[in-house]
Structure formats: structure tokens, C-alpha cells
C-alpha positions in Angstrom: -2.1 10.4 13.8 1.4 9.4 12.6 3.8 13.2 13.0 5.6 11.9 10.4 2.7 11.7 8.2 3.7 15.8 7.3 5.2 14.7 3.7 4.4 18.6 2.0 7.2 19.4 4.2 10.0 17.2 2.4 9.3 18.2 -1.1 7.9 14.3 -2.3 5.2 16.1 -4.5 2.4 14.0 -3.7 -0.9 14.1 -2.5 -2.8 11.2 -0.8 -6.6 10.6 -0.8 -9.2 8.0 0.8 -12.4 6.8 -0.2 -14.1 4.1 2.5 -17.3 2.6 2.3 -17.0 1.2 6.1 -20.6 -1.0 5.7 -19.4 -2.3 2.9 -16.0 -3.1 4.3 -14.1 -1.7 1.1 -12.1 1.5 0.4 -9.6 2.6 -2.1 -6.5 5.3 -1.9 -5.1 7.5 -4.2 -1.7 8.6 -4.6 -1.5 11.4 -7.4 1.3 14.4 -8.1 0.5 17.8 -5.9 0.8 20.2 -9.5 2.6 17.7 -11.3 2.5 14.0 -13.0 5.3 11.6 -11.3 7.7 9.9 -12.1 7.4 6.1 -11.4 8.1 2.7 -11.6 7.2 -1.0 -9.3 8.5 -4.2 -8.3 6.1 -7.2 -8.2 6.9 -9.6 -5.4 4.2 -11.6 -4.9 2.8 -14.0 -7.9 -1.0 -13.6 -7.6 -1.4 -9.8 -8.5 -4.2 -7.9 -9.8 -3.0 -5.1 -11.6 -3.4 -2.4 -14.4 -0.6 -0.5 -16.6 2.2 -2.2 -14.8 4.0 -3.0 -17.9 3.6 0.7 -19.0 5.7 1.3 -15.6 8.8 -1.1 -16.9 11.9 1.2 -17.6 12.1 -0.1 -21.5 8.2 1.2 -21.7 7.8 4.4 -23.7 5.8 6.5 -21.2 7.7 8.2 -18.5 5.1 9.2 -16.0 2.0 8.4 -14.2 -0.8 11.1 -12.9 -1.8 8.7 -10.0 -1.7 5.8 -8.5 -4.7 3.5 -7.1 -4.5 1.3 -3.9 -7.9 -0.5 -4.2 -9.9 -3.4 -2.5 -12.7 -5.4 -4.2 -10.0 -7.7 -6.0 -10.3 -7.3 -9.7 -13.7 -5.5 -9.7 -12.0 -2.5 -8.3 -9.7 -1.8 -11.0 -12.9 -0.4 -12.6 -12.5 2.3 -10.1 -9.4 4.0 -12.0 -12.3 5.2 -14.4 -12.8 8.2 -11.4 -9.6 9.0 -11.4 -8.9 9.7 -15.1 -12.5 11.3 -15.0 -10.9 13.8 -12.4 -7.8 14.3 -14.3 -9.0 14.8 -17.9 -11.7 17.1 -16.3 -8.2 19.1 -14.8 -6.8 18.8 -18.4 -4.0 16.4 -16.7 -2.6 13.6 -18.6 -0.4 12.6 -21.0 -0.8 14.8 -23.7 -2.2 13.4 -27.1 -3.8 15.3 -30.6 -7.4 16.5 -29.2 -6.8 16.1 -25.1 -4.7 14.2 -22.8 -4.9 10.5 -21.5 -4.5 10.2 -17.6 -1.7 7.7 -17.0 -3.3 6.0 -13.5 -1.2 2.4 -12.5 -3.4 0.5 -9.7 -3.1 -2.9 -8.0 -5.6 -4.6 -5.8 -6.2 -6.7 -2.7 -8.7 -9.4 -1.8 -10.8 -7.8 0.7 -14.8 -9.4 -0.1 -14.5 -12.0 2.6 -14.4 -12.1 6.1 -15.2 -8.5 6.5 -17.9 -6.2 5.3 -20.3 -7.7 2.0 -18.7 -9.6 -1.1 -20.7 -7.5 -3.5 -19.4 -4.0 -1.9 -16.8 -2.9 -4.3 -14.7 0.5 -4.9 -16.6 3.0 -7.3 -15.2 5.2 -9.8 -16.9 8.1 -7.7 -15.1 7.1 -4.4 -11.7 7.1 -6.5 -13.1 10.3 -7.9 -13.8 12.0 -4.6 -10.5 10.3 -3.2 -8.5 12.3 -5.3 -10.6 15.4 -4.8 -10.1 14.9 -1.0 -5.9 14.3 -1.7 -3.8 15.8 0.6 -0.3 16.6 1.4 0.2 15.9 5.3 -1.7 14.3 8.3 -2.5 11.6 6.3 -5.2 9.0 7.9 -4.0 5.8 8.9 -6.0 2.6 10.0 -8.7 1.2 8.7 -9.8 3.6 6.0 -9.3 3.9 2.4 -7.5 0.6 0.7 -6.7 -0.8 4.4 -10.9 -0.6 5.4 -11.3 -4.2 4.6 -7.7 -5.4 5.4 -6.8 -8.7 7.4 -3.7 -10.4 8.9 -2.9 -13.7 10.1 -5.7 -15.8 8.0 -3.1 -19.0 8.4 -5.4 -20.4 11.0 -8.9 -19.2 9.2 -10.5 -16.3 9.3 -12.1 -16.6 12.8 -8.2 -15.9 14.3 -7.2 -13.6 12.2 -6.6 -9.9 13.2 -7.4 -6.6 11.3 -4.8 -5.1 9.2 -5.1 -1.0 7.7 -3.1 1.5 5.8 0.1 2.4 7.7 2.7 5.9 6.5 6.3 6.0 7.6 9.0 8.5 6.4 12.5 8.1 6.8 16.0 8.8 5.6 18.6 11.7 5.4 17.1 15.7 6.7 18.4 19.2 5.1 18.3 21.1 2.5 20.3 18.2 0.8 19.1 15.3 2.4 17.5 12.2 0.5 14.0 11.3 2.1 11.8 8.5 2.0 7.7 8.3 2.5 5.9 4.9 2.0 2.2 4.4 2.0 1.2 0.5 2.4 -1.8 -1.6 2.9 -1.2 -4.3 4.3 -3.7 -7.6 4.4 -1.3 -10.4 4.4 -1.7 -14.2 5.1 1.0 -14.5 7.8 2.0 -12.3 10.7 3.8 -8.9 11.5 6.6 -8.2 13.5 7.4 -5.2 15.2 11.1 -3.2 14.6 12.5 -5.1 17.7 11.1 -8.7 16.4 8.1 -9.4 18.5 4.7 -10.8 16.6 2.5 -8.0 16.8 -0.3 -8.8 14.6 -1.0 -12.9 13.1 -2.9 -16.0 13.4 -4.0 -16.1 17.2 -3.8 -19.1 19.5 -6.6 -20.7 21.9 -5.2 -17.2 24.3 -5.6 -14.8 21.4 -1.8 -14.3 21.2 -0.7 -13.2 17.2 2.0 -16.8 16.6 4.4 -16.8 14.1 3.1 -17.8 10.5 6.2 -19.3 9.0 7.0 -22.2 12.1 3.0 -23.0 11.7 3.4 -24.1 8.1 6.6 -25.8 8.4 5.9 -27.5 11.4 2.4 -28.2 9.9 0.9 -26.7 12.2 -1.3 -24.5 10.5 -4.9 -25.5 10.0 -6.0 -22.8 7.8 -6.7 -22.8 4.3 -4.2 -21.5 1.3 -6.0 -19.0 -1.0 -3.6 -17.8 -3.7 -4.9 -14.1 -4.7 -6.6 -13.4 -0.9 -3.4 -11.7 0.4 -1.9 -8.4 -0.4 0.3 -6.1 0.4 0.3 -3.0 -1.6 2.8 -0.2 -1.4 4.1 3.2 -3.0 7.4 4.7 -2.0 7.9 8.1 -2.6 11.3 10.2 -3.2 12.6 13.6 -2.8 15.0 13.6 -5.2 14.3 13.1 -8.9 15.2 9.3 -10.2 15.0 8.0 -13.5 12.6 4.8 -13.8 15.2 2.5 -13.7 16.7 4.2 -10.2 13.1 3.6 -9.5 12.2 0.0 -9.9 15.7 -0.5 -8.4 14.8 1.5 -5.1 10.9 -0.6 -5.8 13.2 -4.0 -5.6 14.9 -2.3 -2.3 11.8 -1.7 -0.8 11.1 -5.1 -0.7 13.1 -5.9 2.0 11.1 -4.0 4.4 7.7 -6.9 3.6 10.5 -10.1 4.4 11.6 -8.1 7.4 8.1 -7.1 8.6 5.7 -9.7 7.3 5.8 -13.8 7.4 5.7 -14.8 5.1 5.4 -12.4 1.8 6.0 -12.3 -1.8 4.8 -16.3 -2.1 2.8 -17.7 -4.7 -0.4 -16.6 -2.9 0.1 -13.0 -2.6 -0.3 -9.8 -4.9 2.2 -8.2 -3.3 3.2 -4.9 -5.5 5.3 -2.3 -4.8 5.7 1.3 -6.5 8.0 3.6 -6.3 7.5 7.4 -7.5 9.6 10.6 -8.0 9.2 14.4 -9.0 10.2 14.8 -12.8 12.4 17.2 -12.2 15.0 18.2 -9.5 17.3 18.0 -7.1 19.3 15.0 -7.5 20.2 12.1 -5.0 22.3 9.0 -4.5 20.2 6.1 -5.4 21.8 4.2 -2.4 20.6 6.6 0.1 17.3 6.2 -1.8 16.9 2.6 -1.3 18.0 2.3 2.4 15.3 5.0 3.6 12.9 3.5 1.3 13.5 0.1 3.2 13.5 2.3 6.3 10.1 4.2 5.5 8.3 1.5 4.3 8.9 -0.8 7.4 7.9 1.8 9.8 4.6 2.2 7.3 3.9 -1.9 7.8 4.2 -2.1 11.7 2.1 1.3 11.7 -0.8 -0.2 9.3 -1.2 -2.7 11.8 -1.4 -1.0 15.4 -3.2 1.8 13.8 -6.3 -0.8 12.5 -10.0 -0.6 14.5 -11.3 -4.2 14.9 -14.8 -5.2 13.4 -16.8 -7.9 12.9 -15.4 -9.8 15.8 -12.1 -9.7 14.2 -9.9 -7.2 16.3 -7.3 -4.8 15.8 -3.9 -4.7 18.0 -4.9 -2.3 20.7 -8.4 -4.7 21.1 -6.3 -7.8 20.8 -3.6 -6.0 23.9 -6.9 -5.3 25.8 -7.9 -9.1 26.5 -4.2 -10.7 26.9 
């Protein structure tokens, strides 16, 4: 269990909640306002996304805040899991108030997770995103392969049979006190290429013929990669929360920030074969911040969050996480 995983603590105003269906090899994870809708905005890196209500989260759009947001395998069929959500928030009279009731504002983006692992057909349900956000929470958030990261995979440059199993990873970081500016980031991370640890070293990727994780990058510009290139079948999904109140503009800007942390952690990411999205959310209202400050923990939390998603992963289906993977070097 990550310590820093405590985020009720540092005033973010968010609550996070899985739903796994482990036979299945699918989950989905919810990240919705304590008391409160959020603030947010996102940053697309990658150019194979599956989405819904991004534009709505532009800075020129006319709605200025979310209820939730949804982190959700099974590709395009699990956008269909939002419909939980908003079930659970209308039912809560949350939601973006209109003449006769309110409209839930949920965002979600999704990730290829119905091959190697688990069963194509198992998708996310509107009642797991339903019970995921009944099951929110504010600290001691689960990690690993549960939720969004259950079907996860790294290092699929060489085919599925080397690749290694990737999770859901939290990370926090930035500036303490009554004044400080803190970051928390939630990610998912089932990306084509590898991930390196804080000090450099290939933790998680494509292993060789003596199941070491090898660099992604010099494989496919040395041509040495034998794998297959499936645009849409790698993901990594993230939300970035703040302690301080930002405008949606400050947000997409500390979104594009964030960024840096996936070309840091993960090679390669944000190609033409990803749907790599990143949001970034807020309180309303509140203390205010510098937006610099924001950005650089947000880089901070969020590559703490990717390195973490990977050593945290269990290994199935002959396809093993880091700790299994340490065990037989």
C-alpha cells in the first residue's frame, strides 16, 4: 500500500473507486469530487484515443465542471459504463443543474485491455462504475492490478508472449503546509514500450530470451523489434489532481505539464498508436496557488504514480508482474 496514497489529508477533494472483474480481466476506476463537482480539464497526447466529453473539458467550452471522471478498460465498449456513474449521481441529485433535475458531467477515456489477458467479450458494466463510485474513497487507495489497471500490459513490442503486466499506480508530490501546493496523480498504465525507474533502469518492457524488460525505443530503431504495431492497443490514462483551486485553462496547462512525466517514464508514449490522455482536476473554490509550482509536482506525482503502477502489478496468465519477473533473473 503506497503511504502516500492518504490524499484526504492534503485537501485535493477527491475520492477514488475500483470496480475489477479479475476473470474477466477488465476493471474500471472512478475519480469523482468528495461533496463537491471538480474543476477540470486534459491534455491528449497520444493520437488513438477513446474518449467521451473531452471537448466539453476545453477551456473555450461553456461548462466549468465535471462530477467524475472514468478510467475504463474494454476499449470503446466501456464508455458505456459512464451510464453507472451518472445513474449514481442523478440518484444523489449531483450534476449540472438544468429545469427539472441535473445532468451528471462524467469525462472518461479508455484503454485496450480484451487481448492477451482475461476474455475479449468481458467488458466494464455500468453497475461496476456504479458500485465503483459507491466504494470511492479518500486515502489508502489500492494499487496494482485492480480497477482500470486489472487488464493492463507493458512491453508488447516483442508480442504479447514477452510482455509484462502493467496496473494502476498513485504518487503525490509537491510543496507541504498550510500553504503549500500539492500534487496527486492516479495512472493506468498499459503501454507498448517499457518503463524506467526514477534512477533510469528498465523496470518493466519487452523481455529478452533471459526475461530481462529491454529498452523499447533502440528495438524499433535498430529494427530490432519483432512485434506487431497496433494503433489503439496502448494506453496510458491519467488524472492529476490539485490543492489549490485553478481555472481550466491553469488546468490543461498543468495537463500539458504532466506529460512530461509519460516521456520520462515510458518508451515510447504519446505516438500515433496510443490513447494516451491526461486530466487534470481542481476544487472550485479556494485557496489559491502558483500554477508553476502546480505543474512541477504534477510532473513529480505523476511519475512516481507510473513506476508505482508497474512494481505494484500481480502477474497472470503467464504474463508476470516485476516482483515475478525479479524472482527468475
Amino acid at each position: 500500500m503506497n503511504p502516500n496514497a492518504q490524499l484526504d489529508s492534503y485537501g485535493f477533494g477527491i475520492a477514488v473507486g475500483h470496480a475489477t472483474d479479475a476473470a474477466g480481466g477488465t476493471g474500471l476506476t472512478v475519480v469523482r469530487g468528495v461533496d463537491a463537482p471538480l474543476r477540470a480539464s486534459a491534455h491528449v497526447l497520444g493520437r488513438a484515443t477513446g474518449s467521451r466529453e473531452l471537448a466539453l473539458l476545453d477551456p473555450s467550452a461553456h461548462v466549468d465542471r465535471v462530477d467524475a471522471i472514468m478510467l475504463t478498460g474494454g476499449s470503446a465498449y466501456g464508455l458505456d459504463a459512464a451510464a453507472g456513474v451518472m445513474r449514481w449521481m442523478e440518484e444523489r441529485g449531483r450534476g449540472y443543474p438544468v429545469p427539472g433535475g441535473v445532468v451528471p458531467i462524467v469525462a472518461a477515456a479508455v484503454l485496450f485491455d480484451l487481448a492477451p489477458l482475461g476474455r475479449f467479450d468481458a467488458r466494464p458494466t455500468p453497475e461496476m462504475a456504479y458500485r465503483a463510485c459507491d466504494d470511492a474513497k479518500t486515502d489508502r487507495i489500492e494499487e496494482g492490478s485492480v480497477g482500470a489497471g486489472t487488464g493492463c500490459t507493458v512491453g508488447k513490442a516483442a508480442g504479447a508472449a514477452r510482455a509484462m503486466k502493467g496496473g494502476i499506480g498513485v504518487g503525490v508530490a509537491g510543496i507541504g503546509g498550510p500553504n503549500g501546493v500539492m500534487a496527486a496523480a492516479l495512472v493506468a498504465v498499459n503501454a507498448f514500450g517499457h518503463v524506467r525507474d526514477t534512477d533510469g533502469t528498465i523496470i518493466a518492457g519487452p523481455r529478452n530470451a533471459n526475461g530481462v524488460p529491454s529498452d523499447t525505443e533502440r528495438a524499433i530503431t535498430t529494427g530490432v523489434s519483432s512485434g506487431g504495431f497496433e494503433a489503439g492497443a496502448n494506453t496510458t490514462l491519467a488524472v492529476v489532481a490539485l490543492n489549490i483551486a485553478l481555472s481550466k485553462l491553469e488546468l490543461q496547462q498543468v495537463a500539458r505539464a504532466a506529460g512530461a512525466a509519460c516521456y520520462r517514464r515510458i518508451g515510447p508514449a504519446g505516438t500515433s498508436f496510443d490513447g494516451d490522455v491526461i486530466f487534470a482536476v481542481s476544487p472550485m473554490e479556494g485557496r489559491q496557488g502558483r500554477l508553476l509550482q502546480a505543474e512541477v509536482a504534477a510532473v513529480s506525482a505523476l511519475e512516481e504514480a507510473i513506476v508505482r503502477a508497474v512494481r505494484m502489478a500481480r502477474g497472470r496468465d503467464g504474463i508476470p508482474g516485476l516482483l515475478d519477473a525479479e524472482r527468475q533473473m
